[in-house]
C-alpha positions as a LaTeX table, in Angstrom:
\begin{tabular}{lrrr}
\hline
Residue & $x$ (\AA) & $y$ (\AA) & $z$ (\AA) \\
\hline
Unk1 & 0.00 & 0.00 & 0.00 \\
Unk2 & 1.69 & 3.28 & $-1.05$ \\
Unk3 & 1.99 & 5.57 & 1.78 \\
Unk4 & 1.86 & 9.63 & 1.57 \\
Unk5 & 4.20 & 10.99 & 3.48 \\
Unk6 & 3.83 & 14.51 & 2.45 \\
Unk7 & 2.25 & 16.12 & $-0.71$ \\
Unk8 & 2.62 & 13.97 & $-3.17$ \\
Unk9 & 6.10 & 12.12 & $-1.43$ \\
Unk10 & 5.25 & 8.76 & $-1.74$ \\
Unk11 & 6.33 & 5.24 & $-0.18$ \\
Unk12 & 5.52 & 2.58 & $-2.31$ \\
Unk13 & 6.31 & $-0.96$ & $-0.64$ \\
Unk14 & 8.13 & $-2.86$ & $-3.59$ \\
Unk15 & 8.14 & $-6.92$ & $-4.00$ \\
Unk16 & 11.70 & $-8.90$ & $-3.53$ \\
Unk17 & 11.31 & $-12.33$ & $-5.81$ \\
Unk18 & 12.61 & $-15.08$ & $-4.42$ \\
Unk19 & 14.45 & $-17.26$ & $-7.66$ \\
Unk20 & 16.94 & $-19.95$ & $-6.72$ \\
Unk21 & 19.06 & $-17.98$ & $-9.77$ \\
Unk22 & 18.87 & $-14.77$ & $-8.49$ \\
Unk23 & 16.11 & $-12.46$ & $-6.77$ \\
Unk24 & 14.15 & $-10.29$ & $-9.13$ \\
Unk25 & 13.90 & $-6.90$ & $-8.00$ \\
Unk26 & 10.46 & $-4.72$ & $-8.83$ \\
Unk27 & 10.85 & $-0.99$ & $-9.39$ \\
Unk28 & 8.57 & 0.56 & $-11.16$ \\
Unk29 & 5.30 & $-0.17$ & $-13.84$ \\
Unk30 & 4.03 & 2.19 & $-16.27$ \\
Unk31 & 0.17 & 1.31 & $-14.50$ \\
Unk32 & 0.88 & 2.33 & $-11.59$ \\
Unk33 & 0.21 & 6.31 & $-10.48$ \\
Unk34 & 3.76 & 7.03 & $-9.45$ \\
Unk35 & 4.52 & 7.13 & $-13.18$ \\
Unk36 & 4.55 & 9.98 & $-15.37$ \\
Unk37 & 6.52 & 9.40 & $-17.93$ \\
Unk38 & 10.24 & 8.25 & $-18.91$ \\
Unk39 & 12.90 & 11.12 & $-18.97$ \\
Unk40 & 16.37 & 8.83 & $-17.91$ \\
Unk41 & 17.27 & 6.04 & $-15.97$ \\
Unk42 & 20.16 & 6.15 & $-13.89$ \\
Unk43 & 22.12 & 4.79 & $-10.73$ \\
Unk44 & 24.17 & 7.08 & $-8.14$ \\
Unk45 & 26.59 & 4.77 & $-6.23$ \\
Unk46 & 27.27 & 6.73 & $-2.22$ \\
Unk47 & 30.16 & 5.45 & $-0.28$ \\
Unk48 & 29.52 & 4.50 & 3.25 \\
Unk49 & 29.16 & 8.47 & 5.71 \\
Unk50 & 29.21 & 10.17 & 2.86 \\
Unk51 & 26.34 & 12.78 & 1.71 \\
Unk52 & 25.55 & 13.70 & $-1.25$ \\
Unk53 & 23.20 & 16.33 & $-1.50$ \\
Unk54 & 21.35 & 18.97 & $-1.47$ \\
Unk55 & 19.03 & 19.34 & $-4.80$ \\
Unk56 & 15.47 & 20.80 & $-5.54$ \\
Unk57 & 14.36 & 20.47 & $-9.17$ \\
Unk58 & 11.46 & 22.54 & $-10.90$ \\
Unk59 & 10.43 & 20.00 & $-12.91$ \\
Unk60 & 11.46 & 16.38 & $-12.81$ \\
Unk61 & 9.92 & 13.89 & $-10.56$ \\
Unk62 & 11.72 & 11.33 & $-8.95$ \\
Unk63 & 11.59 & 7.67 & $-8.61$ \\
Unk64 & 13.91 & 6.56 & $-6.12$ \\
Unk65 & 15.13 & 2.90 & $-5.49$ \\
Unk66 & 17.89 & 1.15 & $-3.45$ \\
Unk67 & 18.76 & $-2.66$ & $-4.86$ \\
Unk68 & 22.17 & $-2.46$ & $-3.29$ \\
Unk69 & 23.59 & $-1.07$ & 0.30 \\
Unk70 & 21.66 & 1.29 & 2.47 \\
Unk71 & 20.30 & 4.47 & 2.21 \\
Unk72 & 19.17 & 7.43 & 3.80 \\
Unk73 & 17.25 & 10.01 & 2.60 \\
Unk74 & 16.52 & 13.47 & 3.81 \\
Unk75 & 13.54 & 15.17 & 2.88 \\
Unk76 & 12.95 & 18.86 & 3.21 \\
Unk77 & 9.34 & 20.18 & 1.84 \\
Unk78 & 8.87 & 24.11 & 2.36 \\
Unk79 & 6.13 & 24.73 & $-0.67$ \\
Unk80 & 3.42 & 24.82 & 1.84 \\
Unk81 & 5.35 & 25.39 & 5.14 \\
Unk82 & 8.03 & 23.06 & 6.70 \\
Unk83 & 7.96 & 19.48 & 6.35 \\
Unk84 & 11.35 & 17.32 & 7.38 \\
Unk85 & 11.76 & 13.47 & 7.27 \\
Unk86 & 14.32 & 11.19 & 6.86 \\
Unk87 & 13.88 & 7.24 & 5.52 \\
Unk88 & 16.09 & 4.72 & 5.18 \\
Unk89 & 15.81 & 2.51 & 2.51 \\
Unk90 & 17.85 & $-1.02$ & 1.87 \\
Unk91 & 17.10 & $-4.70$ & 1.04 \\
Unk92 & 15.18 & $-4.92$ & 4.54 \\
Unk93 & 13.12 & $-1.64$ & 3.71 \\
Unk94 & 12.64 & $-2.40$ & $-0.21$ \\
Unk95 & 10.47 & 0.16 & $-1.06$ \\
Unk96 & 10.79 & 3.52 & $-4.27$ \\
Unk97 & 10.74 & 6.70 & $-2.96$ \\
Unk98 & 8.98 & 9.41 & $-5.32$ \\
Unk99 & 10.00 & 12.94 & $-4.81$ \\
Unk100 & 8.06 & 15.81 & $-7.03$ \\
Unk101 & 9.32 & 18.56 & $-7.98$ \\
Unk102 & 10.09 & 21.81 & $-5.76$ \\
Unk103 & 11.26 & 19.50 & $-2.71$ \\
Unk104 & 14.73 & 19.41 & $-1.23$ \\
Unk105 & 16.67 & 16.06 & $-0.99$ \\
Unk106 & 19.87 & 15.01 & 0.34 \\
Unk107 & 21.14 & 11.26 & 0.85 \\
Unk108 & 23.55 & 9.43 & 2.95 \\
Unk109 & 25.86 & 6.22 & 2.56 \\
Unk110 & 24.33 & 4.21 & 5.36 \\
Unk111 & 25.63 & 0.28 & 4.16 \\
Unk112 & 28.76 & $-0.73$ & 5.34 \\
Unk113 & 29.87 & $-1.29$ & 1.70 \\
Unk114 & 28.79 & 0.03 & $-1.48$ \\
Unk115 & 25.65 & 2.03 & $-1.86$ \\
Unk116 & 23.64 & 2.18 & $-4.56$ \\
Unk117 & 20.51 & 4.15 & $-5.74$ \\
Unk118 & 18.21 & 4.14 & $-8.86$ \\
Unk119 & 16.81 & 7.11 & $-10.51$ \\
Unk120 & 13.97 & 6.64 & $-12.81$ \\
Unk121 & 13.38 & 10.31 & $-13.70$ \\
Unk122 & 10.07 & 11.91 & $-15.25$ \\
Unk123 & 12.32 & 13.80 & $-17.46$ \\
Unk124 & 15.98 & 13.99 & $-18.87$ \\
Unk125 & 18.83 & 15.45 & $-17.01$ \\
Unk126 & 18.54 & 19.43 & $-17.69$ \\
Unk127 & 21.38 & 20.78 & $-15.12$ \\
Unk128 & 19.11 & 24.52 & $-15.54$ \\
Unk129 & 15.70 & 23.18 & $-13.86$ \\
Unk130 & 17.56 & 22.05 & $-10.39$ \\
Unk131 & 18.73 & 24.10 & $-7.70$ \\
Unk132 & 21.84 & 23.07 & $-5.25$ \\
Unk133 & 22.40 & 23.94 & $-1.98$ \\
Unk134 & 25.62 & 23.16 & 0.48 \\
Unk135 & 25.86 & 20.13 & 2.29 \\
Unk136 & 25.77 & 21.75 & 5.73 \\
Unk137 & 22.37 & 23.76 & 4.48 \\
Unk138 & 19.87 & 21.92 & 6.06 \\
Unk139 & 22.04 & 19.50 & 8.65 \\
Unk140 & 20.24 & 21.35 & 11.55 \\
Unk141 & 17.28 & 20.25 & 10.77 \\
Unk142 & 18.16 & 16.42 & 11.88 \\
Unk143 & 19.41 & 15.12 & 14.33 \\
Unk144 & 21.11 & 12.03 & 12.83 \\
Unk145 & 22.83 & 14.00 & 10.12 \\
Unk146 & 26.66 & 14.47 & 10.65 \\
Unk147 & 28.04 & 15.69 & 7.01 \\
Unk148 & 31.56 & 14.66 & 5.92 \\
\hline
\end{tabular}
């Protein structure tokens, strides 16, 4: 059951398969409401304490999954007054994140090892409709977040 968090941030549960091969890992179906449309695909490997982080884009939705490692997000919502929240996400919490558009995000390492997220973005890459701020910018804010 998908779970609102805030606005239109969404927690979708996702299914782990089970294959004496290999596990098949869901992410994401064009049916489901999460979905609106294919910009790019792509994955963001975070070493273990390390931040990466922090970006608001105007326009692209995203569609955030962890297959490998551990991963904390940081979620900081001021288009209608001030929403914080942090998830971690990982084999044990298999679940996509979506993120609209005009909502801060910063992630942390949180797997011992390698840590690795997947993007599937509403629209391509366009480094002029996102906005960057420090990693120290909105640290205060939580009080698990040490930035390195």
């Amino acid at each position: 059951m998908v779970q609102e968090l805030n606005n239109g941030i969404l927690v979708t549960p996702l299914k782990i398969i089970d294959n004496e091969k290999g596990e098949i890992l869901h992410a994401l179906k064009g049916s489901e409401s999460s979905f609106l449309g294919f910009g790019e695909a792509y994955f963001s490997v975070v070493k273990s304490g390390n931040f990466k982080g922090w970006k608001k884009h105007t326009r692209m939705t995203l569609n955030l999954i962890v297959p490998l490692g551990a991963i904390r997000f940081y979620i900081v919502d001021q288009r209608s007054g001030l929403y914080v929240h942090s998830l971690l996400v990982s084999r044990e919490n298999y679940c996509r994140l979506t993120v609209p558009p005009g909502v801060w995000l910063g992630f942390l390492g949180s797997g011992p090892g390698p840590n690795m997220l997947l993007n599937i973005a509403s629209i391509e890459h366009d480094p002029q409709e996102a906005e960057n701020q420090p990693p120290a910018s909105f640290a205060h804010l939580f009080d698990d977040l040490n930035i390195r």
